[in-house]
C-alpha positions in Angstrom: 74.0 162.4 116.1 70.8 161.9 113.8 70.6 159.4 111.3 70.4 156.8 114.2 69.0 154.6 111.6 72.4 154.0 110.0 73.3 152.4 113.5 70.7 151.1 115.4 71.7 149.6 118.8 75.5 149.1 118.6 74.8 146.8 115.5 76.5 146.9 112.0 74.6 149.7 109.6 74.6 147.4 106.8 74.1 144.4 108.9 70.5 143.8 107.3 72.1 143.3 103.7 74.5 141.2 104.8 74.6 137.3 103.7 74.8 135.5 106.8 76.7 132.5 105.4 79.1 134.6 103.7 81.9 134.4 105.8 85.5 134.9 105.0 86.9 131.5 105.8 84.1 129.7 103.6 84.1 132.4 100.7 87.2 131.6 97.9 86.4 135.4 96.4 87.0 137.0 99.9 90.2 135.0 100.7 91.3 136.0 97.2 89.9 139.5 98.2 92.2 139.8 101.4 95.5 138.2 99.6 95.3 141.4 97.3 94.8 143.6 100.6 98.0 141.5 102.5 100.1 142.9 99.3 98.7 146.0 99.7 99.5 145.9 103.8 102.7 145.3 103.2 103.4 149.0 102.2 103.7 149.7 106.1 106.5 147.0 106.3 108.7 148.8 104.0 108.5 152.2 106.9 108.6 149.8 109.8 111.7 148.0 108.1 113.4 151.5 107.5 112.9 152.7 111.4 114.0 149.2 112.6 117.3 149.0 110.1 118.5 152.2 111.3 118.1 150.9 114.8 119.8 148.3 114.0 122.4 150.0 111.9 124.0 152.0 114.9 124.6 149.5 116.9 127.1 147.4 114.6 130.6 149.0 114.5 130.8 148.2 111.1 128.2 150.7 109.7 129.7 153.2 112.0 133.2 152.7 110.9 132.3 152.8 107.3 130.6 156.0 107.7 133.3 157.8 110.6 131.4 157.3 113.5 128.1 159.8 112.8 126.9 161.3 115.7 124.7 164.4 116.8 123.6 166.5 113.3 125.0 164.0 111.2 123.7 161.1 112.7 120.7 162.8 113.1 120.8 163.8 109.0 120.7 159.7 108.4 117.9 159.1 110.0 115.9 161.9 108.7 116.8 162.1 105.3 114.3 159.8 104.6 111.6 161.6 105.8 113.1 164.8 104.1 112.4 162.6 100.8 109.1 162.2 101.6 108.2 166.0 101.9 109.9 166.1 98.6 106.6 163.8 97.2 104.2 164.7 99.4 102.7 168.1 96.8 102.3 165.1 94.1 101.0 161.9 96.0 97.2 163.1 96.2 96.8 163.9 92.9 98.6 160.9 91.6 96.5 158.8 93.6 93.4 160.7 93.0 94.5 160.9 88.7 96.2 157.9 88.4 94.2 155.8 90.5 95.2 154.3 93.7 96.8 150.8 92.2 99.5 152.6 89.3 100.6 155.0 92.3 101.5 152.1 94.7 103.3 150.9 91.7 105.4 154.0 90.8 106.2 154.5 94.4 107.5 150.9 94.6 109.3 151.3 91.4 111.1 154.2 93.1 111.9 152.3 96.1 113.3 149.1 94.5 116.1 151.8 92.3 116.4 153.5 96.0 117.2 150.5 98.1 120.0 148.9 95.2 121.8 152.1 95.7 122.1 152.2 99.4 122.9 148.8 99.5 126.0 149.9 97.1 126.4 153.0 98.7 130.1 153.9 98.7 130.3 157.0 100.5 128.0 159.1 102.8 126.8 161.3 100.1 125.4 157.7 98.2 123.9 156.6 101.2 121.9 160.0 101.7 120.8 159.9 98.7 119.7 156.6 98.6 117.4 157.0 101.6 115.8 160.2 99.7 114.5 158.6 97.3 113.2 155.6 99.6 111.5 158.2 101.4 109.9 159.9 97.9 109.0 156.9 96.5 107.0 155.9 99.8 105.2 158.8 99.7 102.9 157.7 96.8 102.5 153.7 97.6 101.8 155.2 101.4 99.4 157.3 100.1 97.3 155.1 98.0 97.8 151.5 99.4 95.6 152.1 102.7 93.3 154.2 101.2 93.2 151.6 98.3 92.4 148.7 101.5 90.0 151.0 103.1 88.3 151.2 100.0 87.9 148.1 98.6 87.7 145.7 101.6 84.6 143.4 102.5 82.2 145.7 104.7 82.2 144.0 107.8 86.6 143.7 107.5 87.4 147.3 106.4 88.1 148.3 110.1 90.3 146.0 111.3 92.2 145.5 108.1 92.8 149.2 107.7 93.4 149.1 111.3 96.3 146.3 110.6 97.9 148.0 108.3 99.4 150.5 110.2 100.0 147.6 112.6 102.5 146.0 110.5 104.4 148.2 110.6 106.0 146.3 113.3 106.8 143.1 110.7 109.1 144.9 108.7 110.7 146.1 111.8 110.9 142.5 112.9 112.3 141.3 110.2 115.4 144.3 110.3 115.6 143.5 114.0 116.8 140.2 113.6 118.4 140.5 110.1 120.7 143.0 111.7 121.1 140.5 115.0 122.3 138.0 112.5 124.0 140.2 110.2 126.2 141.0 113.4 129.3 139.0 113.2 129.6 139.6 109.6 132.9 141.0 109.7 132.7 143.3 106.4 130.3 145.7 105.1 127.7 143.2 104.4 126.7 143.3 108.0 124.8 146.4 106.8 124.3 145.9 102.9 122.6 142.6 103.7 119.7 144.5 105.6 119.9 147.4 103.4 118.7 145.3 100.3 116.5 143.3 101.5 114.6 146.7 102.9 113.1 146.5 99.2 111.5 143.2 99.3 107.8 144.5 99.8 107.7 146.6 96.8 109.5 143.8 94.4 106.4 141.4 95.9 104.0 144.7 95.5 105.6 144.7 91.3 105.1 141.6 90.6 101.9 140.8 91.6 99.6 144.1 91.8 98.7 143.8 88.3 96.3 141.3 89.1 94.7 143.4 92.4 91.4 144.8 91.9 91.4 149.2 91.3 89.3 150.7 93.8 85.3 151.2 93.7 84.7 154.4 94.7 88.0 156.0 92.4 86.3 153.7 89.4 82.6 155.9 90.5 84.5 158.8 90.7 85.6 158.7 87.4 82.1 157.5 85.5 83.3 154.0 85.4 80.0 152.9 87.6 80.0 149.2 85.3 83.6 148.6 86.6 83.3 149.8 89.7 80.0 147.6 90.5 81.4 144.4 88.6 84.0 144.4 91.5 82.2 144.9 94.0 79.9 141.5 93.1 82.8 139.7 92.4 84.3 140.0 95.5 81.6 140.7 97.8 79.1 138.7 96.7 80.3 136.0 94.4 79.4 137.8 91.0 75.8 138.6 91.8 75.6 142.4 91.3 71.4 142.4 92.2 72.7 141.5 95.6 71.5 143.6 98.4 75.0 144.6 99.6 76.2 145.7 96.3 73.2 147.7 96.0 73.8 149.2 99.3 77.3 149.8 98.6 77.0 151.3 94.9 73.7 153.8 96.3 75.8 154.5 99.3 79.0 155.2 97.1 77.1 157.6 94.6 74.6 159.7 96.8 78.4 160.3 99.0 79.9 161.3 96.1 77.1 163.2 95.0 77.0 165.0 98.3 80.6 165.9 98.1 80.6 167.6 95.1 77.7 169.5 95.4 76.3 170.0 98.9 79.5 170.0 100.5 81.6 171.2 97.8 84.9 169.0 98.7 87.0 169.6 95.6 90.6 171.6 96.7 92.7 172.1 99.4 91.0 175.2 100.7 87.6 173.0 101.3 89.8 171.1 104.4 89.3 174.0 106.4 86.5 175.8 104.9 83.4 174.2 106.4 83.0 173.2 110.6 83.0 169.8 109.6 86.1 169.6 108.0 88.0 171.9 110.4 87.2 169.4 112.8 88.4 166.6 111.1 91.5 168.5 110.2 92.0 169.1 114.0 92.1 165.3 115.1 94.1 164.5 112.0 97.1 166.8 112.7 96.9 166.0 116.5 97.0 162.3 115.8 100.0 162.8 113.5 101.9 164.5 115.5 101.1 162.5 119.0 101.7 159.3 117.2 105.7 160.2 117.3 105.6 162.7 119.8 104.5 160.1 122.4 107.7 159.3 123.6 108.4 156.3 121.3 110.8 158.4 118.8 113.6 157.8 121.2 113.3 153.9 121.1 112.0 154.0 117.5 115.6 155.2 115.7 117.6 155.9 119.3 117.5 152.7 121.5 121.0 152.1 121.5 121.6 155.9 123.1 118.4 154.8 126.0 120.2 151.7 126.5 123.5 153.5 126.5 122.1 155.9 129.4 121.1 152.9 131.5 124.3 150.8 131.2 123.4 148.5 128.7 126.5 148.8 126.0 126.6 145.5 124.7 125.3 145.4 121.3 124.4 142.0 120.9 122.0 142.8 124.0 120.8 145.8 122.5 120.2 144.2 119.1 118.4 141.1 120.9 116.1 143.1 123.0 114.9 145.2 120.1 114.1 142.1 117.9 111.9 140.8 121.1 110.4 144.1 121.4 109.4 144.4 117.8 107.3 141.0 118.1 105.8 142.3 121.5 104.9 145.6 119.5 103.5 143.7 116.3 101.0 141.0 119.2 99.8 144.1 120.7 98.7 145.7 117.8 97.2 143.3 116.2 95.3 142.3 118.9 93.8 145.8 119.2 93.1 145.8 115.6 90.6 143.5 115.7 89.1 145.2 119.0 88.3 148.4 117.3 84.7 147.2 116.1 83.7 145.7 119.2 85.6 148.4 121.9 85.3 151.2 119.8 88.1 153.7 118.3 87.4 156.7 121.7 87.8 153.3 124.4 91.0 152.3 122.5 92.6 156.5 122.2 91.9 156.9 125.9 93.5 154.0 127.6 96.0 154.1 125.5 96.9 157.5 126.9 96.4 156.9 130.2 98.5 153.8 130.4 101.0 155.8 128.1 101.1 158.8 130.5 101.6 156.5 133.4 104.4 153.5 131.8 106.5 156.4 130.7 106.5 158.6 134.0 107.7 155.6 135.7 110.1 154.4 133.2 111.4 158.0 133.8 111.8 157.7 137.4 114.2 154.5 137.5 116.5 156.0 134.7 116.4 158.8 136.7 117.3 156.7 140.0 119.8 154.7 137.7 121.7 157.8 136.7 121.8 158.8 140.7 122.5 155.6 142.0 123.6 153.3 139.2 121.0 150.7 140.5 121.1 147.5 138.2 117.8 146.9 139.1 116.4 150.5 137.9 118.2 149.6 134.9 116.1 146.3 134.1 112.8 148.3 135.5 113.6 150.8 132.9 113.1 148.0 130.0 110.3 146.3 131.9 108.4 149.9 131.7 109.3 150.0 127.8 107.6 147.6 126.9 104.4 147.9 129.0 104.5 151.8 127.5 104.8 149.9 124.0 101.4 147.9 125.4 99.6 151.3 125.7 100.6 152.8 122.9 100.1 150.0 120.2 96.2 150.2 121.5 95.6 152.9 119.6 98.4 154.7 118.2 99.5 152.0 116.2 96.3 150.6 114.6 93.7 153.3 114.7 95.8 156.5 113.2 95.9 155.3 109.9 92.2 153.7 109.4 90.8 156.5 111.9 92.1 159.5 109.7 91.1 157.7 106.1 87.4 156.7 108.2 86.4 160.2 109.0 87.5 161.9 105.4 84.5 162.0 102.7 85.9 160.1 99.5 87.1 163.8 98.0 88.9 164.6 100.7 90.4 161.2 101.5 94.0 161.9 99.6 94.4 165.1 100.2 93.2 164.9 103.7 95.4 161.7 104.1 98.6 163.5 102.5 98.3 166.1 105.4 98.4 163.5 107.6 101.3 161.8 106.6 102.9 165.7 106.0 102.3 166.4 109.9 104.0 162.4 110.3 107.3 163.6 108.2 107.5 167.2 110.2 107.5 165.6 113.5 109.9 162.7 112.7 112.3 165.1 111.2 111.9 167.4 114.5 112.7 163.9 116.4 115.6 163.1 114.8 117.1 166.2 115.0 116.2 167.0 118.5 116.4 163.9 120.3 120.5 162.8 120.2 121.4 166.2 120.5 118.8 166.1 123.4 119.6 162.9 125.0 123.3 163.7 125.1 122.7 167.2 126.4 120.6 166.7 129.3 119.7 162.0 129.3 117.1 161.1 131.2 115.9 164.4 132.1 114.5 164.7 128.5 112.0 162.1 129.4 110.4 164.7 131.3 109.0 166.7 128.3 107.1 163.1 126.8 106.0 163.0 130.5 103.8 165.9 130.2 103.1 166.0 126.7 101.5 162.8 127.4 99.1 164.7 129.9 98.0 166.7 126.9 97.9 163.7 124.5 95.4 162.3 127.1 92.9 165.0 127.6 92.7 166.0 123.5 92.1 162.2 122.4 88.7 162.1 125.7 87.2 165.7 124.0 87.8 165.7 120.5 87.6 161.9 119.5 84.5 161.2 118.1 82.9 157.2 118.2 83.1 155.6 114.4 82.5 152.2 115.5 80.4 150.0 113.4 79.5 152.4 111.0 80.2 152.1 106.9 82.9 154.5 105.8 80.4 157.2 103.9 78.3 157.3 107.3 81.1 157.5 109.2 82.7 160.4 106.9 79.1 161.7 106.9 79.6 161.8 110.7 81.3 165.5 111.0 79.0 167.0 108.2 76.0 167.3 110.8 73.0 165.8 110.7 71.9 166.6 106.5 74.8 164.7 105.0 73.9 161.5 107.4 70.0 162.3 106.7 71.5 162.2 103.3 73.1 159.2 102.7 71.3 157.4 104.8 67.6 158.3 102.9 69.1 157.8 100.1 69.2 153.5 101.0 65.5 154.1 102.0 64.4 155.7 99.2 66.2 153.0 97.1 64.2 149.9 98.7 61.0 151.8 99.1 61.7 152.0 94.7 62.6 148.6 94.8 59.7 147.5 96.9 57.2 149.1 94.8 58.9 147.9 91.5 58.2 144.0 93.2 54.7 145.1 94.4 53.7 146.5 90.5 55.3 142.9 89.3 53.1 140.6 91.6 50.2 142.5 90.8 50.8 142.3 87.3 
């Protein structure tokens, strides 16, 4: 691309505004800065809990007995209802976030989770509990919406990538946490072996409550709305310690304003019709829907909500085993992606999407092999291969498709875009969850291990898309790397506009020393 300026030899673009003795573990503002983002992360536990739970949830007979045993469609119905919930909000949650700002939607739809998760932890019938988990699902919607685009926005330069990176990333901590809740919630021998997970499922957003009041709004929403004094006292507070004349926070605010600028009248990014109506935009729309949909069409839907029916297929019953292996692999999951968060600045997002395919693609063919030889020879060995290949196929994927989906998508849309673009997204996410947890019991007890087959070669597919179509982000600010699909006027764009601003600025201190 042009604009090489912005990125001159692998280095960070704003790299020459950058105080080099600001550093995060020596800066009070920027550890107060990321203990507003944690809260923020946290969103992703609340979904990672959810998944894990209803894990969890069918392998204790007393949640099954209470609800008559659910199985195929019905069972199915429980896990998806949630999901069905969040279609429900999904024509709302950009303009919310995009009206309301992005901190008052993370605290409706944490509001509606906390009323959600009280009534599915007193749910008295099947018809309680549905209902309960729809409105979990709607109410997610809007803090899932706004909380990483709210990190992404407001985090230190230099962090932004691998803390938007970690949020999808954790994810895996709420499922940790309903992993081994439900492990010790086992011998319970009443109904609080699943109430007692069920309520604490709305933890996060009680936290998110009670403290968001005092998180910073986001910059670029404050720009956006003429509030450029707000928006620029924040970004000195926090970036660098009050002094709004500092070169970053110049960079930043030019950067912010000739991108917004651009947006609304070069680019003209204002309704839904502008996703697809320029090249640039098509193209991001392309990578955005294939990423949703690979993300749970990789294979890992079946482990996700259905290990207990894998585990059942190899001749693991026991459900304390089950229930202990999933809480192991949940921490496995959680090391591996936050490992690879922190890698995406110095390996780069296209390194990270292509091994994580090709390592997918070939952990998942041979975890499809033994539990084919299993069903064929009842081998106990193929059986313990088959768990040994999960979790290396868990290694692959939680290189990319765990961290990068969320902070690649919200990287790559122009500020305008960003909700709307992001709500399509997490659309595309819903459709193909719902699609799994129809399909996949009535799948896996219609044909087993044969329907690891079709996640073989979609895999193939998954692999080839992510090497052509994924562009290189790395190290880039997030209006140059939004600028990135645009061509080469919108980086031209941005980028001169930082030029022209210190060529003023020099001049202005040339006239003063002459003076």
């Amino acid at each position: 691309m042009g604009g090489g300026a912005a990125v001159a030899s692998g280095q960070l673009a704003y790299s020459h505004v950058l105080d080099p003795n600001r550093k995060w573990y020596n800066n009070s503002r920027i550890i107060t800065l990321n203990a507003w983002l944690v809260l923020l992360l946290i969103t992703s536990s609340t979904n990672g809990y959810d998944g894990s739970m209803m894990n969890g949830l069918q392998s204790l007979s007393q949640w099954e007995s209470f609800f008559n045993f659910p199985h195929g469609g019905t069972l199915g119905l429980f896990n998806a209802i949630q999901n069905i919930g969040s279609l429900a909000a999904y024509p709302f949650a950009p303009y919310l976030s995009d009206g309301l700002g992005r901190r008052r939607t993370i605290i409706l739809g944490a509001t509606i989770m906390v009323i959600a998760t009280v009534l599915q932890t007193a749910a008295q019938n099947f018809g309680m509990f549905i209902g309960a988990r729809f409105l979990i699902g709607f109410g997610l919607t809007f803090a899932a919406n706004a909380a990483p685009m709210l990190v992404t926005e407001l985090s230190y330069p230099p962090h932004r990538a691998p803390l938007t990176s970690v949020y999808n990333s954790l994810w895996y901590s709420g499922a940790i946490i309903a992993a081994w809740t439900t492990y010790g919630t086992f011998k319970i021998n009443s109904t609080w072996a699943w109430r007692v997970p069920s309520a604490l499922q709305g933890l996060p957003s009680v936290l998110q409550i009670v403290l968001i009041w005092w998180c910073p709004e986001s910059p670029r929403w404050l720009v956006s709305k003429g509030r450029e004094a707000e928006a620029e006292e924040t970004l000195a507070y926090y970036h660098a310690d009050g002094n709004a004349q500092d070169p970053l926070i110049r960079y930043e605010m030019d950067e912010i304003k000739a991108a917004l600028e651009f947006d609304r009248t070069v680019a003209d990014n204002v309704s839904w019709k502008s996703l697809i109506a320029t090249p640039g935009n098509r193209k991001r729309m392309r990578i955005i829907i294939a990423l949703a949909f690979f993300s749970q069409w990789s294979g890992n839907g079946l482990v996700s909500y259905y290990l207990n029916k894998v585990f059942d297929g190899i001749g693991i019953t026991n459900p304390t085993t089950q229930l202990l292996i999933n809480g192991i692999l949940q921490i496995w999951n959680l090391g591996w992606a936050l490992m690879a968060s922190f890698l995406v600045d110095r390996i780069g997002r296209r390194v990270l999407f292509i091994t994580s395919g090709i390592g997918m693609t070939i952990m998942y063919t041979l975890q499809t092999a033994l539990a084919g030889n299993f069903q064929n020879t009842g081998n106990a060995a193929s059986a313990h291969g088959v768990i040994a290949f999960i979790f290396l196929y868990y290694a692959a994927y939680d290189l990319a498709f765990t961290p990068l989906i969320v902070s690649y998508t919200l990287e790559i849309l122009p500020y305008n875009l960003r909700a709307k673009g992001f709500n399509v997204f997490n659309f595309c996410i819903s459709l193909s969850l719902i699609f799994n947890q129809y399909a996949n019991p009535i799948a896996l007890d219609a044909i087993k291990w044969k329907y690891y087959v079709v996640y073989c070669v979609w895999l193939v597919v998954e692999t080839i898309f992510v090497y052509f179509f994924i562009v290189e982000t790395k190290n880039r600010s997030l209006e140059e790397t939004a600028a990135l699909f645009d061509g080469e006027d919108a980086v031209e764009t941005i980028a001169g506009h930082h030029v022209t601003a210190e060529a003023e600025k020099g001049s202005l201190k040339q006239e003063s020393l002459e003076k």
